[in-house]
DSSP file (Angstrom, degrees, kcal/mol; ACC not computed):
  #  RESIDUE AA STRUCTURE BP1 BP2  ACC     N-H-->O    O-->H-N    N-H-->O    O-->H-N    TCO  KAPPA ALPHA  PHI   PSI    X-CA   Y-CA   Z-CA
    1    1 A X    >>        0   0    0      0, 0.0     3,-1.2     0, 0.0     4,-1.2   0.000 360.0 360.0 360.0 -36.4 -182.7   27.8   54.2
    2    2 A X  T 34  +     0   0    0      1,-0.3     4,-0.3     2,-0.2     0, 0.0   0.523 360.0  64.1 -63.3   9.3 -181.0   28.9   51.1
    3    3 A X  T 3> S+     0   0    0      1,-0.1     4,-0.6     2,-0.1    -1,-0.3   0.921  97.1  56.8 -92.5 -30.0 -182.4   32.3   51.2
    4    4 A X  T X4 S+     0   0    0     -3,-1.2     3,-0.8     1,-0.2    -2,-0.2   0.902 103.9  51.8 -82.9 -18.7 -180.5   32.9   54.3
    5    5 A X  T 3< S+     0   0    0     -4,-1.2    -1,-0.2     1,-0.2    -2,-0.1   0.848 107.6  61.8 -60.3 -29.6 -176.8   32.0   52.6
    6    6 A X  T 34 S+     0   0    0     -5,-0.3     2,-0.3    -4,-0.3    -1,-0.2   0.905 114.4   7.9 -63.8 -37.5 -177.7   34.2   50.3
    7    7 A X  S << S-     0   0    0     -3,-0.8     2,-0.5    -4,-0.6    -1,-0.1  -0.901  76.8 -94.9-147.4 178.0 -178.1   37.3   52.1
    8    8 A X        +     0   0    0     -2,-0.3     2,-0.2   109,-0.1   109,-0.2  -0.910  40.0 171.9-111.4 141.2 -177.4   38.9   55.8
    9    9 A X  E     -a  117   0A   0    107,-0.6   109,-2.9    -2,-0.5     2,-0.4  -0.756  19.6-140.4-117.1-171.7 -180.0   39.0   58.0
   10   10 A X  E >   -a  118   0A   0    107,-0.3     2,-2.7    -2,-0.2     3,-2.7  -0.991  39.7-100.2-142.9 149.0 -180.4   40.0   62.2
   11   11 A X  T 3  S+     0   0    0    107,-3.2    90,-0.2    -2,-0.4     3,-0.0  -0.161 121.6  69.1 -39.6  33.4 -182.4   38.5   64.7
   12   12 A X  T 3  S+     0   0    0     -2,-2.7     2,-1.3    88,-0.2    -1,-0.2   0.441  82.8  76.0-146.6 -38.8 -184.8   41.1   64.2
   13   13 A X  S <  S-     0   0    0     -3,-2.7    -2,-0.1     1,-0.2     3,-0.1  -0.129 116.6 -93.1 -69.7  38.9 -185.9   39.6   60.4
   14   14 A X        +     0   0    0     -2,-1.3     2,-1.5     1,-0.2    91,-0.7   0.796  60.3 173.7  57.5  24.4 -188.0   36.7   61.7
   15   15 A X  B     +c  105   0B   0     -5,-0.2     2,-0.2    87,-0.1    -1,-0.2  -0.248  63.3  17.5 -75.5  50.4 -185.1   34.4   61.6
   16   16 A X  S    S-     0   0    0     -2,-1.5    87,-1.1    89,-0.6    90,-0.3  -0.599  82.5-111.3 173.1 153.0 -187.1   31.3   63.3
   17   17 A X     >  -     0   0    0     85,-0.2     4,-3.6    -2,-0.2     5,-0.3  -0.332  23.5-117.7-109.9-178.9 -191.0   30.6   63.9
   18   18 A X  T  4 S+     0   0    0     85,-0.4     4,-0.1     1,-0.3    -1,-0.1   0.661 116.3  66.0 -95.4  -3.6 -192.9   30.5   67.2
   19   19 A X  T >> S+     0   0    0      2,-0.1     4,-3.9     3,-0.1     3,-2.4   0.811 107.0  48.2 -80.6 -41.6 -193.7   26.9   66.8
   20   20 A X  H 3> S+     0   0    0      1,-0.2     4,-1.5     2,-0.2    -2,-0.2   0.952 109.9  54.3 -38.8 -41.7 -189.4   26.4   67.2
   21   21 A X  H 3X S+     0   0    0     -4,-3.6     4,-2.2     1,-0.3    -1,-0.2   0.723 102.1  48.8 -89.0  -4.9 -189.6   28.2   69.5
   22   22 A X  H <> S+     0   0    0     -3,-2.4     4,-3.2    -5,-0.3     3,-0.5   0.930 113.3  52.6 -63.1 -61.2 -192.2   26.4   71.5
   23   23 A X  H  X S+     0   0    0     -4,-3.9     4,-1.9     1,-0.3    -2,-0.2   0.687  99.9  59.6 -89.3  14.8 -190.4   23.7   71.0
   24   24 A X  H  X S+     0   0    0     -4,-1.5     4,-2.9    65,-0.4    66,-0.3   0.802  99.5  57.8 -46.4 -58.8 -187.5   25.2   72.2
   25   25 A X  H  X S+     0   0    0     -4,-2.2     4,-2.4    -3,-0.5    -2,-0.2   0.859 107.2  48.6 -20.7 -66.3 -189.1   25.9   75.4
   26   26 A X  H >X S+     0   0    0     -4,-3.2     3,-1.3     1,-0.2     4,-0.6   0.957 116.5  42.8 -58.7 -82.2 -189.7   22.2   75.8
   27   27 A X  H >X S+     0   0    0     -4,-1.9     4,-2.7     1,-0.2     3,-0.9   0.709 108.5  60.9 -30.4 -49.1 -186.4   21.5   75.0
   28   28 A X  H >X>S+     0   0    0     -4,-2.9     4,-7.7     1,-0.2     5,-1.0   0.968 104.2  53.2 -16.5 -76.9 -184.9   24.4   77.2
   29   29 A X  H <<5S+     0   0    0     -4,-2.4    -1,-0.2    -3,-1.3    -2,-0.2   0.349 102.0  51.6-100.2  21.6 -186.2   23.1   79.8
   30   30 A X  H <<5S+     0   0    0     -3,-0.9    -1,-0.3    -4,-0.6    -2,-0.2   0.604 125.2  14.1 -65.2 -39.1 -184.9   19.8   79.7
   31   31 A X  H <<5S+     0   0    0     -4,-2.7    44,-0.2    -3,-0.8    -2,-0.2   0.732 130.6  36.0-105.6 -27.9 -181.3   20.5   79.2
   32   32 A X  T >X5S+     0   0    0     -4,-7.7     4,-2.5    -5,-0.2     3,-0.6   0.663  94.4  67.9-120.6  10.8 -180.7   23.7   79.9
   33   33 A X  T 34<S+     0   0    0     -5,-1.0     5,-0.2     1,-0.3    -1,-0.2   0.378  90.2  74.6-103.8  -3.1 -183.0   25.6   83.2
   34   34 A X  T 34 S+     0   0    0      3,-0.2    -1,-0.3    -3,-0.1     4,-0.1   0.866 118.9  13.0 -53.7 -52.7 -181.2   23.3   85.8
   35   35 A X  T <4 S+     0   0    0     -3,-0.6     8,-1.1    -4,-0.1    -2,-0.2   0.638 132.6  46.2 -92.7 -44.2 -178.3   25.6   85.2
   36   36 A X  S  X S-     0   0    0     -4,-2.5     4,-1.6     6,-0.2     3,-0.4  -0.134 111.3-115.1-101.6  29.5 -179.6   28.8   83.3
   37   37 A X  T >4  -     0   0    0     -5,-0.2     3,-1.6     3,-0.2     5,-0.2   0.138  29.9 -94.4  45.9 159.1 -182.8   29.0   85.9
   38   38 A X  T 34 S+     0   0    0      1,-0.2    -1,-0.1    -5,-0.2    -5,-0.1   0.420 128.6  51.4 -94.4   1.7 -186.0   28.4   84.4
   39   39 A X  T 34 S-     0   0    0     -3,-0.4    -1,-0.2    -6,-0.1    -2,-0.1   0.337 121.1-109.2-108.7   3.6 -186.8   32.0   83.8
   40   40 A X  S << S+     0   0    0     -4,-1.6     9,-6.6    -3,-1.6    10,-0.5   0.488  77.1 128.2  91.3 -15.0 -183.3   32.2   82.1
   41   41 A X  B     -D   48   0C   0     -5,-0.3     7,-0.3     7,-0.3    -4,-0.2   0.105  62.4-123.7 -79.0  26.2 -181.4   34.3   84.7
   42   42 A X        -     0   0    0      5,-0.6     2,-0.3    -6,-0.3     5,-0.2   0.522  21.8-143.3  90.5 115.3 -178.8   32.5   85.2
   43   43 A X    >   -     0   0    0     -8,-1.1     3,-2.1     3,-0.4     2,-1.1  -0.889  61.1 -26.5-149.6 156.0 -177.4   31.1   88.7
   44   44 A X  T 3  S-     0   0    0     -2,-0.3    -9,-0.0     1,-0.2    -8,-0.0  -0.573 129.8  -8.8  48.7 -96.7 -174.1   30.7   90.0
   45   45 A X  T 3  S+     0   0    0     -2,-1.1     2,-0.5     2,-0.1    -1,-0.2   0.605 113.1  97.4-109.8 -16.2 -171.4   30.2   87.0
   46   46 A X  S <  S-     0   0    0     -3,-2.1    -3,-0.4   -11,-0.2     2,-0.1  -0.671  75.8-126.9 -89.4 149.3 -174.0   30.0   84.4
   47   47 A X        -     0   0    0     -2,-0.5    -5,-0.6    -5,-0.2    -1,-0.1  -0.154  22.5-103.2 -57.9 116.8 -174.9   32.9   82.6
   48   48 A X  B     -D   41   0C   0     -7,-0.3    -7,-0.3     1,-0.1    -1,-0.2  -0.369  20.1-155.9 -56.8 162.7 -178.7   34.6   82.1
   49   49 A X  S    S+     0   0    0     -9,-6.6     2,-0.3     1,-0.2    -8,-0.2  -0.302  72.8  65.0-133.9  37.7 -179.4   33.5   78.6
   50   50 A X  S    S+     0   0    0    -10,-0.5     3,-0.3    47,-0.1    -1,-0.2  -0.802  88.7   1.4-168.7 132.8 -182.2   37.0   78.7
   51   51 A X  S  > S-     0   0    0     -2,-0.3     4,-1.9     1,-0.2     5,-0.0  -0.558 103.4 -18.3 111.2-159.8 -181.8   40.6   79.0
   52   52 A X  H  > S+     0   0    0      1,-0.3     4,-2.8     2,-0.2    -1,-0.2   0.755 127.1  45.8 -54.8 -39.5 -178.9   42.7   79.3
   53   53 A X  H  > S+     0   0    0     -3,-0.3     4,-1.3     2,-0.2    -1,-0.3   0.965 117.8  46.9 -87.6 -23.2 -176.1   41.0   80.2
   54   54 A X  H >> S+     0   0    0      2,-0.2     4,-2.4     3,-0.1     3,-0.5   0.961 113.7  50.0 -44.0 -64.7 -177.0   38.1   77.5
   55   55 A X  H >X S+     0   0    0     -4,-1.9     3,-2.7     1,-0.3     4,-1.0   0.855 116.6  45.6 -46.1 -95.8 -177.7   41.0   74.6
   56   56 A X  H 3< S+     0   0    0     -4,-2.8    -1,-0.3     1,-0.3    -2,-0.2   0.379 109.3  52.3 -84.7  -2.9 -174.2   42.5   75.8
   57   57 A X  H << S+     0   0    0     -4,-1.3    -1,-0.3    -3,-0.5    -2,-0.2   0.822 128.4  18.6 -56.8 -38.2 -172.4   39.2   75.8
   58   58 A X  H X< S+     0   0    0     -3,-2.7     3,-1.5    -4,-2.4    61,-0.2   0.787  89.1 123.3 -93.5 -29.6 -173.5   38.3   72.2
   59   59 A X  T 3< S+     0   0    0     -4,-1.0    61,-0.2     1,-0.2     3,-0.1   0.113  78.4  25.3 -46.6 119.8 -174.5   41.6   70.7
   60   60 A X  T 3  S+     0   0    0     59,-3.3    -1,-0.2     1,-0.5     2,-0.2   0.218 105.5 108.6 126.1 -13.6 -172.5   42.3   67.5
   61   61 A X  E <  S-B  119   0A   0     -3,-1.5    58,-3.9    58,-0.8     2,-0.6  -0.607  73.1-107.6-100.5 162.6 -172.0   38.7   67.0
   62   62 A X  E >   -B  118   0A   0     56,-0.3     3,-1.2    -2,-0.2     4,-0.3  -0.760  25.2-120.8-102.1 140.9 -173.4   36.3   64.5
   63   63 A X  T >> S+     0   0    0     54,-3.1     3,-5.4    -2,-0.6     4,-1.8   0.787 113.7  65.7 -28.4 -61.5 -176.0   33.7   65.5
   64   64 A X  H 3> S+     0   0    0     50,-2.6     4,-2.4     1,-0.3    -1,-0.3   0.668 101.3  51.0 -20.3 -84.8 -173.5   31.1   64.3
   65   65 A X  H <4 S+     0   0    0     -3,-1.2    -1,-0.3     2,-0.3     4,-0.3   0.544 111.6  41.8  40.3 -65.6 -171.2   32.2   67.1
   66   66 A X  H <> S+     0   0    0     -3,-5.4     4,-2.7    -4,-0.3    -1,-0.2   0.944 110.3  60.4 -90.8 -44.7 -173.6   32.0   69.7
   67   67 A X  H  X S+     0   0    0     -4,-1.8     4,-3.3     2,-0.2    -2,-0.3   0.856 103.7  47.9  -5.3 -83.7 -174.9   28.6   68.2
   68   68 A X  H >< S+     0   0    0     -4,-2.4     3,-2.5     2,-0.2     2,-0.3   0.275 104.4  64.3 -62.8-134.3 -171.2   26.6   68.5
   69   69 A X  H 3>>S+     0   0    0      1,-0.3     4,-1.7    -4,-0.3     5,-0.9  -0.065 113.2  34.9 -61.3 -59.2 -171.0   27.9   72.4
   70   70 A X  H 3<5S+     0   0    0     -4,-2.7    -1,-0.3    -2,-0.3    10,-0.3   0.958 119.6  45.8 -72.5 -31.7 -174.1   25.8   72.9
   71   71 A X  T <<5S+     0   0    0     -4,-3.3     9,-0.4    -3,-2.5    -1,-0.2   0.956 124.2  35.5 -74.0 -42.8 -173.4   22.7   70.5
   72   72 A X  T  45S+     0   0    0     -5,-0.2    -1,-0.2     7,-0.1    -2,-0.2   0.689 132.0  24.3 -68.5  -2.6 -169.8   22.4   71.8
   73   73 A X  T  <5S+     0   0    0     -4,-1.7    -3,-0.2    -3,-0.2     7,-0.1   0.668  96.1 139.2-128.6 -82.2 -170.2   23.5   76.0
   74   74 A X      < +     0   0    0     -5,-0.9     6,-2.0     5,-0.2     8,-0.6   0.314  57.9   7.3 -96.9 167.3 -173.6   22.7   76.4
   75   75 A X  S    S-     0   0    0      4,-0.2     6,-0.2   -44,-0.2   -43,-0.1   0.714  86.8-135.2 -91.3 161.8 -175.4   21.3   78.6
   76   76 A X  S >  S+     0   0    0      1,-0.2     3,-0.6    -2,-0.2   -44,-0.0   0.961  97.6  50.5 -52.4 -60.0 -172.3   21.3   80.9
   77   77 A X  T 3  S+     0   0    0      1,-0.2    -1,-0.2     2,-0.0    -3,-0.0   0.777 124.4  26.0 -75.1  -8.0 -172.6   17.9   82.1
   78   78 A X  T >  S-     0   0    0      2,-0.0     3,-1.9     0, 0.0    -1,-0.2  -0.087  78.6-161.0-145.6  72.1 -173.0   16.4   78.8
   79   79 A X  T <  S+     0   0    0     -3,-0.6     2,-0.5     1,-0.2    -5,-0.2  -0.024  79.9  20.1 -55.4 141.7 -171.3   18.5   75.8
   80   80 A X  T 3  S+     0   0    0     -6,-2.0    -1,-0.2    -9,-0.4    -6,-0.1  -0.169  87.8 124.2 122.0 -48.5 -172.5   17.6   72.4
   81   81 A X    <   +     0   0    0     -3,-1.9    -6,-0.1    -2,-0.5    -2,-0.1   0.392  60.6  64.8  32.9 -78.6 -176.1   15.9   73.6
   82   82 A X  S    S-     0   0    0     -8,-0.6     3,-0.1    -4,-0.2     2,-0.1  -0.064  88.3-115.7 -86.3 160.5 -178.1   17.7   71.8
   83   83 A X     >  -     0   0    0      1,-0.1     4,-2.1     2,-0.0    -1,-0.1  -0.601  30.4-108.6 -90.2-176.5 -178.3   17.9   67.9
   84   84 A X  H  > S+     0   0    0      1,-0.2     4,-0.7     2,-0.2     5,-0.4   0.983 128.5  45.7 -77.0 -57.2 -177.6   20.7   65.7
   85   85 A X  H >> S+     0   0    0      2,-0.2     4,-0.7     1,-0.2     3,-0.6   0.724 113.4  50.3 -33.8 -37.2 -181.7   20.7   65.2
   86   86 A X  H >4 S+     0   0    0      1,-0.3     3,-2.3     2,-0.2     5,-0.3   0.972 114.5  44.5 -77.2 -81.4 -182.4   20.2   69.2
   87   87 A X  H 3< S+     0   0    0     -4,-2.1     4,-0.5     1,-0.3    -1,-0.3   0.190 105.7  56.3 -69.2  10.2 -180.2   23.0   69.9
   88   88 A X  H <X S+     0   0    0     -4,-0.7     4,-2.9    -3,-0.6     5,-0.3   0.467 107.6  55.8 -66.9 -35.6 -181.5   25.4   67.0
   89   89 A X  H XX S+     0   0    0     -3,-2.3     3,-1.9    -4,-0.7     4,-0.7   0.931 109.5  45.7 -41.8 -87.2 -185.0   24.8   68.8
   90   90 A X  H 3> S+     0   0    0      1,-0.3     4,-2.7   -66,-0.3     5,-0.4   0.732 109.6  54.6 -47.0 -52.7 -183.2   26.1   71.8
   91   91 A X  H 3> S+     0   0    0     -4,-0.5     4,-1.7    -5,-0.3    -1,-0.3   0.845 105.2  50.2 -38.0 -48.0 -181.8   28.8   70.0
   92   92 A X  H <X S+     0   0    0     -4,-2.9     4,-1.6    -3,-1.9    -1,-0.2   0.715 104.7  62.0 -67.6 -31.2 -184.9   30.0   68.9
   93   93 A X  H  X S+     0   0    0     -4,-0.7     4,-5.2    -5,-0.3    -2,-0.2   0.997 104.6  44.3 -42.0 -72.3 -186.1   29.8   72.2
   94   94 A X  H  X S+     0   0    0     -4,-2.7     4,-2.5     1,-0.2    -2,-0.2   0.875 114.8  45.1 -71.3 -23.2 -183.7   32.3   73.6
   95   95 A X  H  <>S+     0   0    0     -4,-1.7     5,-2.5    -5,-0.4    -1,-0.2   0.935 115.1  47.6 -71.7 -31.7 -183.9   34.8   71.0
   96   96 A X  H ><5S+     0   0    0     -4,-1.6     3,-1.9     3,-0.2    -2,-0.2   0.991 112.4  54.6 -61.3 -72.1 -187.9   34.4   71.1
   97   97 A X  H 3<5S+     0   0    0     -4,-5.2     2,-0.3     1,-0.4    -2,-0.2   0.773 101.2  54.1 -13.4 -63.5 -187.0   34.7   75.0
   98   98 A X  T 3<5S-     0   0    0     -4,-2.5    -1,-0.4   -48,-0.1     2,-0.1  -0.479 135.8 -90.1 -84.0  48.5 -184.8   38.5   74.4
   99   99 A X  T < 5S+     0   0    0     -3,-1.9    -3,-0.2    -2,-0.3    -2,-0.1   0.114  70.8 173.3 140.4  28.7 -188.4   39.7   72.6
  100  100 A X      < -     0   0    0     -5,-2.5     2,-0.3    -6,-0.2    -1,-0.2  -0.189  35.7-123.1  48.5  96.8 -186.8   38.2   69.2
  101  101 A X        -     0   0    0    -90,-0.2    -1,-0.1   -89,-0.1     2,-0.1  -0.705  27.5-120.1-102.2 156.0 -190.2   38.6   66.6
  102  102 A X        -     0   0    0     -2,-0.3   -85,-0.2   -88,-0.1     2,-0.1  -0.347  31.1-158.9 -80.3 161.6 -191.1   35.0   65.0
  103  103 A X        -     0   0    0    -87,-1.1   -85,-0.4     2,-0.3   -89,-0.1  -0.542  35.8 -93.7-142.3-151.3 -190.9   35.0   61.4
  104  104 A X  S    S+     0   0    0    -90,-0.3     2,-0.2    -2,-0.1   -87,-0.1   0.662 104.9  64.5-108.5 -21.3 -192.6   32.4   58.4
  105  105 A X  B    S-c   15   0B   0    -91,-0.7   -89,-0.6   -89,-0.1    -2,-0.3  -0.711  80.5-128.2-118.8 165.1 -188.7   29.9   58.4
  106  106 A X        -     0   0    0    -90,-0.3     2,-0.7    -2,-0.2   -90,-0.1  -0.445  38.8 -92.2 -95.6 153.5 -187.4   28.1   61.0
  107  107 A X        -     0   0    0     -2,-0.2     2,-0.2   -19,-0.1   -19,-0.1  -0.686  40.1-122.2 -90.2 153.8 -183.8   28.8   61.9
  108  108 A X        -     0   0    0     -2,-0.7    -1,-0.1     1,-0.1   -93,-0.0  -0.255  13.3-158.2 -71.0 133.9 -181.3   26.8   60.3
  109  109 A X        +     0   0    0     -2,-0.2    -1,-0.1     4,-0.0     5,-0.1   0.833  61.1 110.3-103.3 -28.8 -178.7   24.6   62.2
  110  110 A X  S  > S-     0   0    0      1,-0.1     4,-1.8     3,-0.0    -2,-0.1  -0.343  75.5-126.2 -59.7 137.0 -176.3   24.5   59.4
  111  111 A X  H  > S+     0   0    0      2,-0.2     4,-1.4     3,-0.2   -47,-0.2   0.927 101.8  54.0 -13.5 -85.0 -173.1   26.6   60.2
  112  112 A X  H  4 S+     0   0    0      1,-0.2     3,-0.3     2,-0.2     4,-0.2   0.920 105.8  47.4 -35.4 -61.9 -173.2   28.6   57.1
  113  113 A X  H >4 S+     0   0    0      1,-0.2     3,-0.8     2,-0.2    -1,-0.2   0.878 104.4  57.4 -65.1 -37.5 -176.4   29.8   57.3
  114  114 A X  H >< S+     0   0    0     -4,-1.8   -50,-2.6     1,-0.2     3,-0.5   0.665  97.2  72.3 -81.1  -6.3 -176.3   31.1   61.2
  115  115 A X  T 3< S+     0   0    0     -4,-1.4    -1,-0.2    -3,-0.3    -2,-0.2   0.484  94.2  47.0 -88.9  10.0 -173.2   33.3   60.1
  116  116 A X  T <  S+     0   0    0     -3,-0.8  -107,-0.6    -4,-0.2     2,-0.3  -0.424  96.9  86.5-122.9  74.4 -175.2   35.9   58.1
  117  117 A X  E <   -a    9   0A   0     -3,-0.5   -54,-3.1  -109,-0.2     2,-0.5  -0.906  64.7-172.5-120.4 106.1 -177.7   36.1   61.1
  118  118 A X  E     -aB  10  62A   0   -109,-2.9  -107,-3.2   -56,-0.3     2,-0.9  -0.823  21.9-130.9-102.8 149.5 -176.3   38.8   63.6
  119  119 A X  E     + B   0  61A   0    -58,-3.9   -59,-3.3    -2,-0.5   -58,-0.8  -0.837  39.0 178.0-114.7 116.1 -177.8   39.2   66.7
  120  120 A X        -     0   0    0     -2,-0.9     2,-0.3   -61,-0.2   -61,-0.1  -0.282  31.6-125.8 -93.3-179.5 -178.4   42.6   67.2
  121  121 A X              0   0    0     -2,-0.1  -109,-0.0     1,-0.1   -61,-0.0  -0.830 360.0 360.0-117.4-172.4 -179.9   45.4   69.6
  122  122 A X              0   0    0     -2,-0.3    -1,-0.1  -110,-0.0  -110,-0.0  -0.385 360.0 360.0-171.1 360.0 -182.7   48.2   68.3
């Protein structure tokens, strides 16, 4: 984890591995696919968490960012729930999710470290 305080990276640099993001999945779709659909699109007041309108909600922003929205809000009926570890899972999910490439470190749940991650677009 210290390499990423150290320097900036973007979703793009492998920031999280494809077992997180497995078990992101799992996690996902315990807390969050009642609300965010289970393909991620969204229904009614929740938001798609894939694809365009996700990318142009966060784009520009750093992981960190997108990160607190989910430990403080979510899941809606119960804020806070999850840990900062659960909900890095998740994290990894949805970026895995927006086509995201896996990398060799897990993402980081610490604060610090998810603000020199931007999530960007190509």
């Amino acid at each position: 984890m210290a390499a990423y305080a150290q320097q900036s990276a973007s979703v793009w640099d492998g920031v999280f591995t494809a077992a997180q993001a497995e078990r992101g999945k799992a996690r996902y779709a315990q807390n969050c696919a009642s609300c965010h659909a289970a393909d991620l699109s969204g229904t009614g007041q929740a938001p798609p968490l894939q694809g365009a309108d996700f990318l142009g909600n966060w784009k520009g922003q750093a992981a960190d960012d997108l990160f607190e929205k989910i430990q403080t809000s979510m899941p809606a009926d119960q804020p806070g729930k999850l840990s900062r570890e659960q909900n890095a899972d998740i994290l990894a999910f949805l970026f895995a999710s927006n086509g995201y490439p896996a990398g060799q470190k897990e993402l980081p749940s610490d604060a610090e470290a998810l603000a020199k991650i931007q999530i960007i677009q190509k």
